[in-house]
C-alpha positions in Angstrom: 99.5 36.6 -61.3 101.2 40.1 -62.0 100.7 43.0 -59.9 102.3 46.4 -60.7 103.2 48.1 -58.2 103.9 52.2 -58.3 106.1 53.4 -54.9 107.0 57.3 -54.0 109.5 58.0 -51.9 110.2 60.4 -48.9 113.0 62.8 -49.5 115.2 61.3 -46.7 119.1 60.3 -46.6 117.9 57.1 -45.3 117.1 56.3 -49.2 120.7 56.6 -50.0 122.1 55.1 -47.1 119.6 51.7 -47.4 119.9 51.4 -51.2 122.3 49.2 -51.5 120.6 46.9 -49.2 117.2 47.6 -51.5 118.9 46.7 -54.3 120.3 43.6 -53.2 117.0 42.9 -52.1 115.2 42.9 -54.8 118.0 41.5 -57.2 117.3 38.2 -55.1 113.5 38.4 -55.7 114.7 39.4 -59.5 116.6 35.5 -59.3 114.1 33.8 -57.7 111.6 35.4 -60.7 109.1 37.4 -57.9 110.4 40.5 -59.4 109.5 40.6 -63.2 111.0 43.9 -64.6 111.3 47.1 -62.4 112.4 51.1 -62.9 113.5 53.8 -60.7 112.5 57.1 -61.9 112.3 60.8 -60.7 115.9 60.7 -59.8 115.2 58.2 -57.7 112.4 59.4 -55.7 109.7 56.8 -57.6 109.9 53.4 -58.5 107.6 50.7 -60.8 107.5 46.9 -59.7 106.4 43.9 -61.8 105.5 41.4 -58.9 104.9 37.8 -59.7 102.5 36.8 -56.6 99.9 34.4 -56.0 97.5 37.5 -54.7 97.5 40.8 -53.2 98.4 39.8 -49.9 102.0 37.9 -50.8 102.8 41.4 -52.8 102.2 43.2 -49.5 104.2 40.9 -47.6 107.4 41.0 -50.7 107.1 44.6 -50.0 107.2 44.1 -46.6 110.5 43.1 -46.5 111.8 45.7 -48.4 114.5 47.7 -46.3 112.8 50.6 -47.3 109.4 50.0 -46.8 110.9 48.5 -42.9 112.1 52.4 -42.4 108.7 53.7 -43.6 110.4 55.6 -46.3 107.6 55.3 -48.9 104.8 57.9 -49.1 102.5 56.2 -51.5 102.1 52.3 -52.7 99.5 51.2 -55.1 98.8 47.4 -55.8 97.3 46.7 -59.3 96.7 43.7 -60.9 98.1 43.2 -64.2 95.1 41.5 -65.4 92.9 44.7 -64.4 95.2 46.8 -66.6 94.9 45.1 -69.6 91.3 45.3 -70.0 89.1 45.2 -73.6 90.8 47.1 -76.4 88.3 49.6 -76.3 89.1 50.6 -73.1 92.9 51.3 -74.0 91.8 52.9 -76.8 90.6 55.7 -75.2 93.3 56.3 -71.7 95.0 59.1 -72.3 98.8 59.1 -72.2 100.7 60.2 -68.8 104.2 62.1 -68.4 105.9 59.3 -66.4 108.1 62.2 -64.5 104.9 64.2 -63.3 101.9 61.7 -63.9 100.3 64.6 -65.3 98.4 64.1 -68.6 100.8 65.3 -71.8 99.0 66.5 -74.9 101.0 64.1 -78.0 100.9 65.2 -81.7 99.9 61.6 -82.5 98.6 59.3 -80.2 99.8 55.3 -80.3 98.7 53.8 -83.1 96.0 50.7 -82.9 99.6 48.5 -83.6 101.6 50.4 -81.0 98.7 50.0 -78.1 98.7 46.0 -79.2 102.4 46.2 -78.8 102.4 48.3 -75.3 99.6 45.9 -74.3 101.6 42.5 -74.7 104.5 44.1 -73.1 102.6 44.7 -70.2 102.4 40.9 -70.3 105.1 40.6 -70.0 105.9 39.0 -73.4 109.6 39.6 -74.7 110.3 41.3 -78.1 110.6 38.0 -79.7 107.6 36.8 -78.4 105.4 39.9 -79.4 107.3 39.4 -83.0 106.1 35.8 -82.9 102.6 36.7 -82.1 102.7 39.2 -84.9 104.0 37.0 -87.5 106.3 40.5 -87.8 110.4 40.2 -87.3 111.8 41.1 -83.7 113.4 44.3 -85.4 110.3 45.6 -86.4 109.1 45.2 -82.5 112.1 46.9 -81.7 111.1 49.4 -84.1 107.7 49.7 -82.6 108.9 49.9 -78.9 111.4 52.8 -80.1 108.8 54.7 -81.0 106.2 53.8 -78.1 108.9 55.4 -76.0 109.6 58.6 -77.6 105.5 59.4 -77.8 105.4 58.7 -74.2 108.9 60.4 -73.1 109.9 56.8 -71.6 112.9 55.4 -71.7 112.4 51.9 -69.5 109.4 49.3 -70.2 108.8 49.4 -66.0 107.5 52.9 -67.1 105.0 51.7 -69.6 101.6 51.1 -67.5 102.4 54.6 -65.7 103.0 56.5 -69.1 100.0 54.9 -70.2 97.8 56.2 -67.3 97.3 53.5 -65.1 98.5 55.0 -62.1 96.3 54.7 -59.5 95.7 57.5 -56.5 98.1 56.7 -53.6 97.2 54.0 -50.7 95.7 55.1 -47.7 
């Protein structure tokens, strides 16, 4: 299963001095396919996780092991299964789109089309382009197309930052 997984950041020099050790870190899990895609954002103060894990407690424990998380640098995690944010159609239908920089709700003069939320949704998936264009029975360039324009309505620039754009952030961990 797939678990996004949404971290914020202390302000702390510690995040500098321990990133290269992050990165390594999860550039390993990225080889070994536990990490599935993943985006730093808010200069570097936030980050978004695609976690292949057999449950919850095997993300916790990947996290774990992060040499941030081992300084207690992070202010807020949340866990979400993949599978709980790709519910009916209906229900994405109607979630209003999120500025990923603020996770504030951002007013858009056109909101995704019922193409572009089938496109967002299979990306979440974790299908590639030429997959999606498969599905589709449309040419990768024309999912390409699509995904341009997914991210300029949402002010993204990374698909890690979809499911957050999209307003599935969830309230920080207690």
């Amino acid at each position: 299963m797939r678990f996004l997984v949404s971290r914020a950041f202390l302000d702390d020099g510690r995040l500098h001095r321990l990133r290269a050790a992050h990165q390594r870190y999860w550039r390993r899990l990225f080889q070994q396919g536990v990490l599935v895609d993943g985006g730093v954002f808010e200069e570097g103060s936030r980050e978004v996780l695609v976690i292949k894990a057999r449950d919850r407690d095997a993300v916790h424990r990947v996290l774990g092991a992060d040499p941030y998380t081992q300084e207690r640098l992070a202010l807020s995690v949340t866990v979400q299964g993949m599978d709980d944010l790709l519910g009916a159609e209906e229900r994405a239908e109607s979630v209003r789109p999120h500025d990923a920089r603020t996770g504030t709700g951002v007013e858009l003069a056109g909101r995704l089309s019922a193409h572009e939320w089938r496109v967002s949704r299979m990306m979440l998936e974790g299908l590639t382009n030429r997959e999606i264009a498969e599905r589709l029975t449309v040419s990768p360039r024309a999912v390409e197309q699509h995904i341009t324009r997914i991210y300029r309505k949402l002010s993204i620039s990374r698909r890690a930052q979809l499911a957050v754009a999209l307003g599935t952030e969830m309230a920080p961990a207690t």
